[in-house]
C-alpha positions as CSV (number, residue, x, y, z in Angstrom):
1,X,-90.1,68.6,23.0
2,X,-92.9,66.8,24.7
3,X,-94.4,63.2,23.9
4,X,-97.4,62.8,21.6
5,X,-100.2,62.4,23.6
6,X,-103.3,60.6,22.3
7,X,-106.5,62.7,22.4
8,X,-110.1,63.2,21.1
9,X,-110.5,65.5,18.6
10,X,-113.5,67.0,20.9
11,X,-110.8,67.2,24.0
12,X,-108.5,68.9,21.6
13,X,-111.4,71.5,20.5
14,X,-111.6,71.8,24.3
15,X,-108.1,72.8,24.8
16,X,-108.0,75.2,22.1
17,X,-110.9,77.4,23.2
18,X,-109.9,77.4,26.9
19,X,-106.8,78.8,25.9
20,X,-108.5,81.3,23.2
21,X,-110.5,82.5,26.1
22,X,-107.1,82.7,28.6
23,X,-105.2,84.5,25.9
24,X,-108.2,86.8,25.4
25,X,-108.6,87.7,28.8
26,X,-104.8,87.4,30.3
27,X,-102.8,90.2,31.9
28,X,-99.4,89.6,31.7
29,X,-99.1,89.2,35.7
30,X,-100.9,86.8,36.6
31,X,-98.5,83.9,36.7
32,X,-101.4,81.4,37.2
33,X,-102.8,81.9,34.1
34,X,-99.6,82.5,32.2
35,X,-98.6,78.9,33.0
36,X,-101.6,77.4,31.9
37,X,-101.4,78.9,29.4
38,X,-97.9,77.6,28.7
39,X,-99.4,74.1,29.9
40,X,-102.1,74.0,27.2
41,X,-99.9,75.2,24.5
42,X,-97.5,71.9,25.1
43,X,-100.7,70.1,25.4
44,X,-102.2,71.2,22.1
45,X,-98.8,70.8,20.5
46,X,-98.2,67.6,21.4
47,X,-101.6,66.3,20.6
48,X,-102.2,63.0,18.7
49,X,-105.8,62.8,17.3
50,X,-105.6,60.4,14.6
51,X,-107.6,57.4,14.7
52,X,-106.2,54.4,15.9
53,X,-106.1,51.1,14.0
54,X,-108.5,48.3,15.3
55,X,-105.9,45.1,14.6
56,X,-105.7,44.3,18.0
57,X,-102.6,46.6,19.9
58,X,-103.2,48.6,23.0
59,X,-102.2,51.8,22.8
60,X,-103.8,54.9,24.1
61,X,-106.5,55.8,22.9
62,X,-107.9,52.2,22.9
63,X,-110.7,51.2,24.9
64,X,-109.7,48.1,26.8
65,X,-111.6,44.9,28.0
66,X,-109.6,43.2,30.3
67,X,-110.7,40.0,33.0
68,X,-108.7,40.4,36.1
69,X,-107.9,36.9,37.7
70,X,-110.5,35.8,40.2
71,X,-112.9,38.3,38.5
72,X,-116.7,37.0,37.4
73,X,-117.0,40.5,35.1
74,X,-114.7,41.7,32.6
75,X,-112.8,45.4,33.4
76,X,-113.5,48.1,30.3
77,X,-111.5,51.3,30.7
78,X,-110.0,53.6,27.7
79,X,-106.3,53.7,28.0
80,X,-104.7,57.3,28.1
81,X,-105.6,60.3,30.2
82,X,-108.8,61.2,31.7
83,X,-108.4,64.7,30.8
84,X,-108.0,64.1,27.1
85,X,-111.0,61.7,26.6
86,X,-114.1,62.8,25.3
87,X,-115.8,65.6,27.9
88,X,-118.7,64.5,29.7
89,X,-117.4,60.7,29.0
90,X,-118.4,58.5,32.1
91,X,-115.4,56.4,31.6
92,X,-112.7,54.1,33.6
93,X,-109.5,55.4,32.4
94,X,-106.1,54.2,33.1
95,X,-103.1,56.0,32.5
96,X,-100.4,54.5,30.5
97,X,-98.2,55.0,33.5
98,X,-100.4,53.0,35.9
99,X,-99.7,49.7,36.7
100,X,-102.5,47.9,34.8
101,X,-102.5,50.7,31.9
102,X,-98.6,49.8,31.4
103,X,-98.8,46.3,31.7
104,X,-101.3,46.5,29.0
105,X,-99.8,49.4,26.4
106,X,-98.2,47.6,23.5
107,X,-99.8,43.9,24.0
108,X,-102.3,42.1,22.3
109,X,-105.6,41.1,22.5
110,X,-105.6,37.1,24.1
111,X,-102.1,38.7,25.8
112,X,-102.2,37.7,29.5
113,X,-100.4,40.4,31.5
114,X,-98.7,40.6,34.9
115,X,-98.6,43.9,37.3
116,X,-98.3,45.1,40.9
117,X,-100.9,46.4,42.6
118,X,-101.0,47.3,46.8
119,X,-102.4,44.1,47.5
120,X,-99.6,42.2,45.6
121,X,-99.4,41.1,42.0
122,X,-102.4,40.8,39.9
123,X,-102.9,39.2,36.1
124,X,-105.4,40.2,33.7
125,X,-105.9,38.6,30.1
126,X,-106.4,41.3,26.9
127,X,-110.1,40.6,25.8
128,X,-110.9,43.4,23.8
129,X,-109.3,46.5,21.9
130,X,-110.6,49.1,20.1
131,X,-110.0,52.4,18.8
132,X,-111.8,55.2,20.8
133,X,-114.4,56.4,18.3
């Protein structure tokens, strides 16, 4: 069974009428479409769209405001996956699986937080987090 996986309900929406339209149009032998098909399926089942409490946690579906150390501006990204947040959204997002997005999932606002980056270790201190709306 595959991990919940934080979404909009407009990016789940999405989902489901791609794959209406795949399943509409598929021919059995096309193996392209058959695993997408299969992909969005485990996508759609696995989908988390409820709203996220604002008390301060990072967790997907949070949108993060982060200062890096050294930085003058603050960093604002939405944890989670680009191709579950809102379409059209001109957004930073950080996996959970990146460096920064999991040095951040599960901390607190005020948390400072450690991670690697190519150019060596970098800290950032939790400003902000809030639900996605």
């Amino acid at each position: 069974m595959s991990a919940t996986v934080w979404m909009t309900p407009a990016a789940l929406e999405l989902l489901r009428e791609e794959l209406a339209t795949l399943e509409a149009a598929s021919r059995d032998d096309d193996p392209t479409t058959r695993a997408r098909i299969v992909e969005l399926r485990e996508r759609i089942a696995a989908a988390d769209t409820s709203p996220r409490p604002d008390d301060g946690l990072v967790e997907p579906g949070m949108r993060v405001v982060v200062r890096l150390d050294g930085a003058d501006a603050p960093l604002a990204f939405v944890l989670g996956d680009r191709s579950l947040v809102a379409p059209g959204a001109d957004e930073t997002v950080y996996s959970p699986t990146s460096p920064m997005g999991a040095a951040v999932d599960g901390r607190y606002v005020g948390d400072t937080v450690t991670f690697e980056t190519p150019r060596g270790p970098r800290s950032a201190t939790i400003l902000e987090a809030h639900p996605v709306a």
